[in-house]
N, C-alpha and C positions, 0 to 999 in steps of 0.2 A: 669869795667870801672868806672873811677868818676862817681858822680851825672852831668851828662850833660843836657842840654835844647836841644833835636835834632828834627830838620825839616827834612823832606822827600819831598821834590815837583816835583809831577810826582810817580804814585802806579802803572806802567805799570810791564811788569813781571818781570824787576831790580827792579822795589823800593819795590816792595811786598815782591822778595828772600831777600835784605837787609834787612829790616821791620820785617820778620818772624828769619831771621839769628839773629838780635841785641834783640828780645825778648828771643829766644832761648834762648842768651846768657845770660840773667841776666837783661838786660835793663827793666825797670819799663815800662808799657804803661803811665803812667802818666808824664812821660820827654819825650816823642814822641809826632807830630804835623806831621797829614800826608794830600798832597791834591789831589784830584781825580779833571778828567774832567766830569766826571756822580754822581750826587746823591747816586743813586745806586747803583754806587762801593764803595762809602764814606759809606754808609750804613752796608755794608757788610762788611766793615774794620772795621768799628767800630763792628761789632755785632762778629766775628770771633777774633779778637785782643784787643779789646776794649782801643784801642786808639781814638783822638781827629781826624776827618776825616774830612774832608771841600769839597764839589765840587765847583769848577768853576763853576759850570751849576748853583748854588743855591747861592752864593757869588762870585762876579766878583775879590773879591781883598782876597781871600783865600789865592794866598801866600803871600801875604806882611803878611797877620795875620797870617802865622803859621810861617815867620821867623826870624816875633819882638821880640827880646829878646833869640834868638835861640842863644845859645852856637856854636852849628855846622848845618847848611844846606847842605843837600844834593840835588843836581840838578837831579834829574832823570827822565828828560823833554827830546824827543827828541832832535837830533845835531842841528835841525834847528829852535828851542825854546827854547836851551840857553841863546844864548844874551840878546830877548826879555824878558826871565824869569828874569836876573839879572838886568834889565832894572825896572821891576817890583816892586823888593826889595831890591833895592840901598840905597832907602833911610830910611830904618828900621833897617837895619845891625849894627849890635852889633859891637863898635868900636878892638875888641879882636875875632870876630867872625872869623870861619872856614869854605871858602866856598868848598865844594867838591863835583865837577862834574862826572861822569859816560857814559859820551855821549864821543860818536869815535867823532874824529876830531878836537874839540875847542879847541884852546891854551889856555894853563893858560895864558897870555901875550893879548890874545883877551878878555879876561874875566875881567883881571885886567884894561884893557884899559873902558870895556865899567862899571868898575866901576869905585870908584875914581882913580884908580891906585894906592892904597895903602892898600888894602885887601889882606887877606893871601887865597890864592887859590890853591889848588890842584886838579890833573889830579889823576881818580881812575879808574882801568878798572878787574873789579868783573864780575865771573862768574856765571850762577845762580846754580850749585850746592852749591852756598853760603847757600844756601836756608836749605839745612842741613849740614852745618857747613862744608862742607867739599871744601869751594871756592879756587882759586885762582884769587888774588888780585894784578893785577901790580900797584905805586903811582908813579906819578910824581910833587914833588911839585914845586910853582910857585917861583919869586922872593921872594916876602914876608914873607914866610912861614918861622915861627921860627922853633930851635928846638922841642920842649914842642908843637907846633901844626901839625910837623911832629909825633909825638908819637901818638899823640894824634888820626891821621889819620890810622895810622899804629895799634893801639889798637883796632880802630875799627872794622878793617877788618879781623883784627885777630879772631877776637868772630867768625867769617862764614868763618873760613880757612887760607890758607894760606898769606903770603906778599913779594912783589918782589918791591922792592926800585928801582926805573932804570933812566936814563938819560931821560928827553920827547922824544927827540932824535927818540929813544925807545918803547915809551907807544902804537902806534898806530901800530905797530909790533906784539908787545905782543898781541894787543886785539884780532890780525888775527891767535893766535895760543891759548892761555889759554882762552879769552875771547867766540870766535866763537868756540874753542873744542868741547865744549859738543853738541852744534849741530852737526859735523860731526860726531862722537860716535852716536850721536838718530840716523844720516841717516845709517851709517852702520848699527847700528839694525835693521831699518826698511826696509832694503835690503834683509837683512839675514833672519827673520822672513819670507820674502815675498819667498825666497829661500827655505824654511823650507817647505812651506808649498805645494810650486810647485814637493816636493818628496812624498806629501802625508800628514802629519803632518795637526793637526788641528792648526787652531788659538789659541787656548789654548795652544796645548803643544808648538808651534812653536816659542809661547810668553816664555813660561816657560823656554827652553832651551835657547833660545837667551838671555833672561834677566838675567840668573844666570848665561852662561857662561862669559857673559861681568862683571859683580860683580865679580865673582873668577877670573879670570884675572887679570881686575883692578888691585885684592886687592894683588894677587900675584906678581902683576908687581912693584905696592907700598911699599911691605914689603923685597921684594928679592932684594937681593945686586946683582943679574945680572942682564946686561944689556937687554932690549928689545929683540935685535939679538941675544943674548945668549939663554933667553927664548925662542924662536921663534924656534932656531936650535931644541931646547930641545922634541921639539913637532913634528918636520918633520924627519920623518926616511928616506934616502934617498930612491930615488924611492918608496917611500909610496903614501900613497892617500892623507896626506895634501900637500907634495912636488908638485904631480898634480895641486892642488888648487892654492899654491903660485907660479906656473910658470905662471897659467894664468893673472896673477895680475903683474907680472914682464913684461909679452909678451904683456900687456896694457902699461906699461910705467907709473904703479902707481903713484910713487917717483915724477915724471915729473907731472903727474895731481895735484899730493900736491901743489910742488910749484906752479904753474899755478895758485891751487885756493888761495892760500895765498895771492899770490901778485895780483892778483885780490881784494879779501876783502880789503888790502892793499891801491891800488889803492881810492876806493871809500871811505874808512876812509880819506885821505888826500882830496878826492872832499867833505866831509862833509865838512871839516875845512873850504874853501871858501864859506859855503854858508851864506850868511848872513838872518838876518829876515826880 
């Protein structure tokens, strides 16, 4: 990426995965400006990353100072501490500056409103396997967003993975399936492990099996041009003992639970967008 000036405000467990993804990738700690709500976490970013770390708790006006002069800001403040956050640093924004949010809910359109309404603002929804490089990133940019700050966004997220350009339409969908994914992949492990071990299996090996059958999977499901259910059949012999497994999960109405819980997370992403600060 260019030499950029980037802000980070908000180092909860999104701006830490983005933070450690954009050093991974090449970024200097020295064009990074990041802000914590604890000392002590400023502390630790600095001492682990050795970037420029501010808390709120020790400076009340950390992000306006880490977004003066910022190239790009990233918002990585809870849904219901955006408005206020851009409330904060309205008035130190860099007239060419890029603001990009990560929080479910906020329009670009509420954003651009509570700034001048003439700011280039984009919707981002990163996953935290960003954190090694291996994210998915839906963007949705705002009115204002040229091309060249479109890229610009899209460069970034590239360094921790992938990029899904989508309609906003869009973004708040996305987040309930690439965003929330990789929690429901932890909770299936930590089902399975809990399975493993109800046969006997210790916590070590139950961790072991479980953790590298989900890796060779994965990476099998990633690199093989067949589909999921291609795989899937590949594995079940009929009337075998994974067949048993997969009936039980059919005779639950799996498929039904998914969507359930999507449009649930769904749901409560569009009740963030209403909440105001």
């Amino acid at each position: 990426m260019e030499t950029k000036q980037i802000a980070i405000l908000g180092t909860g467990s999104m701006g830490k995965a983005i933070l450690s993804g954009i050093l991974a990738a090449g970024t200097s700690p020295a064009d990074v400006r990041v802000t914590t709500k604890s000392k002590a976490s400023a502390d630790a970013i600095f001492s682990n990353h050795g970037v420029q770390a501010t808390s709120l708790e020790s400076n009340s006006a950390a992000n306006s100072s880490a977004a003066k002069d910022a190239d790009l800001v990233i918002l990585a403040v809870k849904p219901n501490m955006i408005l206020e956050t851009l409330s904060e640093v309205a008035a130190v924004l860099k007239p060419d500056c890029l603001v990009v949010s990560v929080a479910a809910g906020i329009t670009t359109a509420a954003m651009e409103e509570q700034l001048s309404g003439n700011e280039a603002v984009v919707r981002a929804m990163p996953n935290t396997p960003s954190v090694v490089g291996l994210g998915v990133t839906g963007i949705s940019k705002g009115s204002n967003v040229s091309a060249k700050q479109l890229d610009l966004a899209i460069e970034l997220f590239s360094s921790v993975g992938k990029v899904l350009v989508v309609d906003e339409s869009k973004i708040d969908a996305l987040s309930t399936i690439s965003g929330s994914g990789p929690a429901y992949v932890f909770y299936f492990a930590e089902k399975l492990i809990t399975a493993a071990k109800s046969l006997g299996f210790s916590e070590q090996e139950a961790s072991l099996m479980v953790k590298e059958t989900f890796l060779g999977s994965a990476t099998l499901l990633a690199t093989s041009s067949s589909s999921p259910e291609e795989l899937r059949q590949q594995v079940t012999s009929p009337n075998g003992t994974t067949m048993q497994a997969t009936g039980r999960f059919d005779a639950a109405d799996l498929e039904r639970v998914f969507i359930e819980a999507t449009e649930a997370a769904l749901a409560r992403a569009k009740e963030l967008g209403r909440v105001k600060p």
